[in-house]
N, C-alpha and C positions, 0 to 999 in steps of 0.2 A: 592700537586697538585697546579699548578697554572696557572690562566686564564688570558689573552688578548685579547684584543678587536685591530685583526689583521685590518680589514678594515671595515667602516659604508656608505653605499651610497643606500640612500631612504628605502627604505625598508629592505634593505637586510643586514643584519650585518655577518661578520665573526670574529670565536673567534681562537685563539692560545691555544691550549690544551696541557700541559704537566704533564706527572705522572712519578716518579719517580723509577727508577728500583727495590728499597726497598718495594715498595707499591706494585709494582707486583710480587716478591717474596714469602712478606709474603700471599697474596690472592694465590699462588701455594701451597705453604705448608698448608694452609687451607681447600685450596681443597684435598692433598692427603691425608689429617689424616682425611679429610672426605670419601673419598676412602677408607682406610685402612679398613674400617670396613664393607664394601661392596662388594669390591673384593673378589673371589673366585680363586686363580690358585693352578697348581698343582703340589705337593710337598709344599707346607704349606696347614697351618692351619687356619681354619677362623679368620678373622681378626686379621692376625699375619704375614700379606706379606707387606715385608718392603716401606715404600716410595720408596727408591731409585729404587727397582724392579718395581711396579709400575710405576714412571717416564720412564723408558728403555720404558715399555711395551705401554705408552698412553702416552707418553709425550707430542706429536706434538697436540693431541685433547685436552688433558686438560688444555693445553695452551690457545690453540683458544678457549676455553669455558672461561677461566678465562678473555684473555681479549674483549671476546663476552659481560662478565658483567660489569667490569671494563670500557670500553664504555659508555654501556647505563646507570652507576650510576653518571659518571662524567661530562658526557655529560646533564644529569637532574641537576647535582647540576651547573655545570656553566651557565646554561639558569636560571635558580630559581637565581643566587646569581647576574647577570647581570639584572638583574627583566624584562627579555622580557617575551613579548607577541610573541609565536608561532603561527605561520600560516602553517598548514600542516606538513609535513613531512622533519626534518632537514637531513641535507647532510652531511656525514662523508666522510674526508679525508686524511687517515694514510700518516705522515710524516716519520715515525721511529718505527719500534716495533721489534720484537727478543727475545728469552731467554738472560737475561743477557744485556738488553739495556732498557734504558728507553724511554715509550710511549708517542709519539710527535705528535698529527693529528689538522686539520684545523674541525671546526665547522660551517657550513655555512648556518644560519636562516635568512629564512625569516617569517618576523613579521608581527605581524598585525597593523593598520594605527591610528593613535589615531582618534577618533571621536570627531568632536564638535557639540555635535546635536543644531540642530535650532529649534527656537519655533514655536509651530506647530499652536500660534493661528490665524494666518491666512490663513489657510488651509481649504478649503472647499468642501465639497462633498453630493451625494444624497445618502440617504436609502429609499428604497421603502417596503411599507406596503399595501397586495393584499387585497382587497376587494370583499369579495365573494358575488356577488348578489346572490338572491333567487332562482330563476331561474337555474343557473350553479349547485346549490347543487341537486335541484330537479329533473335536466337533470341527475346527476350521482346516486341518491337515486333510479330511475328509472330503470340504468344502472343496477343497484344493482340486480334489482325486478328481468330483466330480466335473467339474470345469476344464480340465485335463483326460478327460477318459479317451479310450482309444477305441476303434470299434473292427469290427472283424466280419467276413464275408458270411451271408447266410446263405443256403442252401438256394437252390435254383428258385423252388416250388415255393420257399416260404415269404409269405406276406408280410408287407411292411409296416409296422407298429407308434403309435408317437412315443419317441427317445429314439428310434432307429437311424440311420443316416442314410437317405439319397444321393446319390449320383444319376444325372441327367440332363441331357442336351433340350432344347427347346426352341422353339418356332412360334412368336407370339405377333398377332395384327388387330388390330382396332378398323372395325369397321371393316372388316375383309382389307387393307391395307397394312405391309412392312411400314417399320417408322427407325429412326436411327435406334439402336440398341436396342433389335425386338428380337437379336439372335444370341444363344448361351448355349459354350459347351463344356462339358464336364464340370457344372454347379455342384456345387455340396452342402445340403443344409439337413440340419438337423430336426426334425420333426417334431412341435411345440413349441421351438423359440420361436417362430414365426417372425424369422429375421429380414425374410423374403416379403412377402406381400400379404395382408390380411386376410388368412382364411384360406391362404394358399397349402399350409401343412394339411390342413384337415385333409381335402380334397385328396393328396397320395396316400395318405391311411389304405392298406390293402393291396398296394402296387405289390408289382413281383417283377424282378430279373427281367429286361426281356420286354415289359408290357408298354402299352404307348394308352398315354391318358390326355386327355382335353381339360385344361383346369380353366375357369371363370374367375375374371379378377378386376380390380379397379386399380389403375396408376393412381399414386397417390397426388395430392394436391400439392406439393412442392413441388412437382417432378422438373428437372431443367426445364423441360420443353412445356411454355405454358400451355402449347395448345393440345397438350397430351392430357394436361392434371385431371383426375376424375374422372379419366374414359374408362370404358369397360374394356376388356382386353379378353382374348381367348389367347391360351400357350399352349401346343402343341408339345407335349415332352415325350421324351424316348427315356428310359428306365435302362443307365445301364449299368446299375448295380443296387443292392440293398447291403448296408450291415449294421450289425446290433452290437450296441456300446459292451464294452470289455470292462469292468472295472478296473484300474489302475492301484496292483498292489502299492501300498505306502511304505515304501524301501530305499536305500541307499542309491539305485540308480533311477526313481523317481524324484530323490531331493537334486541330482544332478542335471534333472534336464529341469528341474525349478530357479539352478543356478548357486545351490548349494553345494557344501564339498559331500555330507553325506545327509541321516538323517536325523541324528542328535543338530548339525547345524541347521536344520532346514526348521525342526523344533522350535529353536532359540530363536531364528529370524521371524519365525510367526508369531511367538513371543512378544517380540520386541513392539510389533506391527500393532498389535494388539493393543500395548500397554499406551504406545502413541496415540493410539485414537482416542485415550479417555485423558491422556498427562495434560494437554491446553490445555484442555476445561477445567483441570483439576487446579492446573499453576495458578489460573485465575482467580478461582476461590480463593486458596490461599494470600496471594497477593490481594484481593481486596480486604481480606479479615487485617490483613495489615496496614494497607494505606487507610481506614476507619481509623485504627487506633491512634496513626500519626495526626490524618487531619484534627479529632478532635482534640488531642495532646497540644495543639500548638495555635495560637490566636495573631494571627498579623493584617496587617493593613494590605490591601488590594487596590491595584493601580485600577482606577475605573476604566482608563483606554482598554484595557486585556480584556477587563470585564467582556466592555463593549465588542470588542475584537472577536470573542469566543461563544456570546450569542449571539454577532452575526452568523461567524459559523456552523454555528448550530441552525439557523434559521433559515440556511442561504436556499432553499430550495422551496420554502414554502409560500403561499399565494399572500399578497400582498395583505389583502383584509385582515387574513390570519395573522399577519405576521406580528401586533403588538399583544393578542391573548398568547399565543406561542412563546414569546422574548419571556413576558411576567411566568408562565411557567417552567422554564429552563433555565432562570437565573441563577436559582440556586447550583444547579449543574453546573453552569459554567462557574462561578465563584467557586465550586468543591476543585473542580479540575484545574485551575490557575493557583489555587491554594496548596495542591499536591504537586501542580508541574514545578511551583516556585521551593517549595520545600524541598523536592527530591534533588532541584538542580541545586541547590544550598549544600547538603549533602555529599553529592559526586565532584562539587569544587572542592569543598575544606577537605574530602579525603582523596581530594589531586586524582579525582578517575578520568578517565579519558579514552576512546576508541579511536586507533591507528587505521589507515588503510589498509594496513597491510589484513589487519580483522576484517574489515568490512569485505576484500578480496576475497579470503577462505568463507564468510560467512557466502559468499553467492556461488564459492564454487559447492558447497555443502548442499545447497538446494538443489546446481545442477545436478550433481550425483545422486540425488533424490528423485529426480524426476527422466529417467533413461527414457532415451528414445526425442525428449523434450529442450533436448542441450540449448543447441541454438535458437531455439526461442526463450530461455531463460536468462539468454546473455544477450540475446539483443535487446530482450526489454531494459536491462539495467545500463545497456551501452546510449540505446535514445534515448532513457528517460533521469537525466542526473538527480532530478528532482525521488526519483524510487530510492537510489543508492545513498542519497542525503539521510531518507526517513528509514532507513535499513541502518542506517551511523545511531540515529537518534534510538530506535528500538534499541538497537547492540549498548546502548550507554545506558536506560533505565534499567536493563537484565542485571548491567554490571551493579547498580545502583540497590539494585533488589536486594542481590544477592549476599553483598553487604550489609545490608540490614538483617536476613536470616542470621548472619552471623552470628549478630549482635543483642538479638533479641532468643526468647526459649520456643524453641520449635519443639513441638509436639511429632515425632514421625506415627503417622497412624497406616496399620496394615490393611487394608480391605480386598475384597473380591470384586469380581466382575459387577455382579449386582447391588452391590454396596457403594459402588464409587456409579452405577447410574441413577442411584436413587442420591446421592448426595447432589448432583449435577441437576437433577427432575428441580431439587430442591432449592437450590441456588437461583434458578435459573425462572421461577416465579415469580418474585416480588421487586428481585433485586435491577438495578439496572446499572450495566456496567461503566464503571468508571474508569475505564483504563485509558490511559494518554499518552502518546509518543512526545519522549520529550525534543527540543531543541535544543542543537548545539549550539551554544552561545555566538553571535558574530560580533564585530568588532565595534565601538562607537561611531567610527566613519562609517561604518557598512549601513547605518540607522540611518544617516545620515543623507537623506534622499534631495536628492532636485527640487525646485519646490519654479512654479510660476511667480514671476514680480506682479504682485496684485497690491496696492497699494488698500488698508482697508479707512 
């Protein structure tokens, strides 16, 4: 085998690839004595059909499978032995190939740009830490109460109010007609939410203990049964109770049935609940006010394959016509985002970061336990989809990536309130458009290293 370095200009190297006709020989004869044993035809015997019958029989495929391999092993060993750095996907280009001739093709990489990272300690940006007044928890502990209220029997005589709670059986037909599921006993709906049918709470406004009321209604247009959707319906209800909501004191045994231990914890847990709903949007901000600073800090060379790579992605959905005013507009995007993914993974290598499975494990048990009731659908996703648990690797490595860089740079921690951190986010969230990228874990050179068709150009 032997390699050359045919042409070098910026980025882009090409190499002179040649193997020897002996070399692809003996890899045929290794393939057919590994045939021989495989092969079934007929008039012989297992594994007693000769090479050469074989070669008659497959000759033109087991060619093209030998040097399908023959390719991708030489083409891995001249990029490893030339010590580049791969950027995407190389370009194969047969000069010469044949039974009986030896293989001559062009290899044409592009590489990745060396980095000189800059020092980040004059880099500066804010963290924000939300401050929960009093007040905002006890507006949401409230929230709580009333989403949980209880409610309690009314008097025989008294009439049913909207916030009230019904109990009642019903008899409902379409068209003087029962239909499947036209029978309900002991329902309970709360009057207002109108959780039941539209228009349906108003109608019992007034009931009492005891009364039997006709309500008028329409199945809704989903309904299973198509030939139900949008029919009118009458329900026949029986009333067999009314009660009026109880407010739920906010106490130590209402934090317990919320699933706290008391209600200093129940506090902190709504707290917390709180401060998560503003923290993404907030980490966001921060981390762009910082990847700004790097990208314009640092000027490298950009492999045009990623380029090209990352406004297709960007484009992949849009209509054909559109698709060359769309590319010219999104280029810069993509060139900012290749220029930060290429940076930060610079970064996460020279400071040897790396995510373990065993992280990536705890990071999905951490979700499950976030989402109760939701388990086994949060683990079968990541169990069929390896492609989820990859880009779950890839977040968990630019977090580590980030958080490294806070380090290393003067973080501002700024205290704000409620309303200060959604006017910050109203503000953010205008002009700017987000840049944020999961990065890839690096794979291997062979991993690049794809199949390629013998097309001869």
């Amino acid at each position: 085998m032997k390699i050359e370095v045919q042409s070098k200009k910026g980025l882009r190297t090409v190499l002179s690839v040649a193997v020897d006709k002996k070399t692809i020989q003996s890899k045929m004869d290794e393939r057919l004595s590994e045939l021989q044993k495989e092969v079934a035809l007929k008039g012989f015997r297992p594994g007693k059909v000769p090479p050469s019958v074989i070669k008659t029989q497959f000759g033109k495929s087991i060619y093209g499978e030998v040097i399908d391999k023959v390719l991708r092993e030489t083409s891995t060993k001249a990029i490893k032995e030339k010590n580049l750095k791969v950027a995407g996907q190389p370009k194969i280009d047969l000069k010469q190939f044949g039974e009986g001739k030896d293989l001559n093709y062009e290899l044409q990489i592009d590489c990745l740009p060396n980095i000189e990272l800059k020092s980040f300690n004059k880099l500066k940006a804010s963290e924000y830490k939300i401050n929960i007044e009093k007040k905002t928890t006890d507006e949401k502990l409230k929230e709580l109460a009333d989403q949980n209220k209880l409610f309690e029997d009314k008097n025989h005589n008294e009439k049913a109010y909207l916030g009230d709670q019904i109990i009642f059986d019903y008899s409902a037909t379409v068209d003087g007609n029962k239909f499947e599921g036209s029978e309900g006993k002991g329902v309970q709906i709360e009057l207002g939410k109108n959780l039941f049918l539209k228009g349906f709470d108003e109608q019992l406004v007034g009931v009492k203990k005891g009364d039997k009321k006709t309500i008028d209604a329409v199945l809704p247009p989903n309904h299973p049964k198509k030939e139900l959707a949008d029919k009118k319906t009458k329900f026949q209800c029986s009333i067999s109770n009314v009660k009026k909501p109880v407010a739920s004191k906010i106490d130590d045994n209402f934090a317990k049935k919320m699933g706290a231990k008391d209600i200093n914890d129940l506090r902190n847990l709504v707290e917390k609940q709180i401060i998560n709903q503003y923290a993404q949007a907030l980490n966001a901000i921060t981390k762009k006010e910082i990847l700004d600073q790097i990208e314009k800090g640092h000027e490298i060379d950009l492999p045009k394959n990623l380029i090209d790579q990352e406004i297709n992605l960007i484009t992949k959905n849009v209509k054909q016509d559109e698709k060359e005013n769309v590319r010219k507009n999104n280029e810069k995007i993509a060139k900012s985002r290749i220029k930060l993914g290429l940076i930060l993974n610079e970064i996460g290598e020279k400071n040897n970061l790396k995510v373990s499975d065993e992280e990536v494990r705890n990071e999905i048990q951490k979700q499950i336990r976030g989402m109760p009731g939701q388990e086994k659908m949060v683990l079968d996703y990541y169990q069929k989809n390896p492609s989820a648990s990859q880009s779950l690797k890839g977040s968990l490595y630019e977090e580590k990536i980030m958080n490294l860089i806070k380090t290393k740079i003067k973080l501002n921690i700024k205290e704000i309130n409620i309303k200060e951190a959604e006017k910050i986010i109203a503000d953010f969230n205008k002009p700017n458009i987000d840049k944020s990228l999961p990065l890839k874990t690096k794979s291997s050179d062979k991993d690049k290293i794809k199949s390629k068709k013998i097309s001869k150009k």
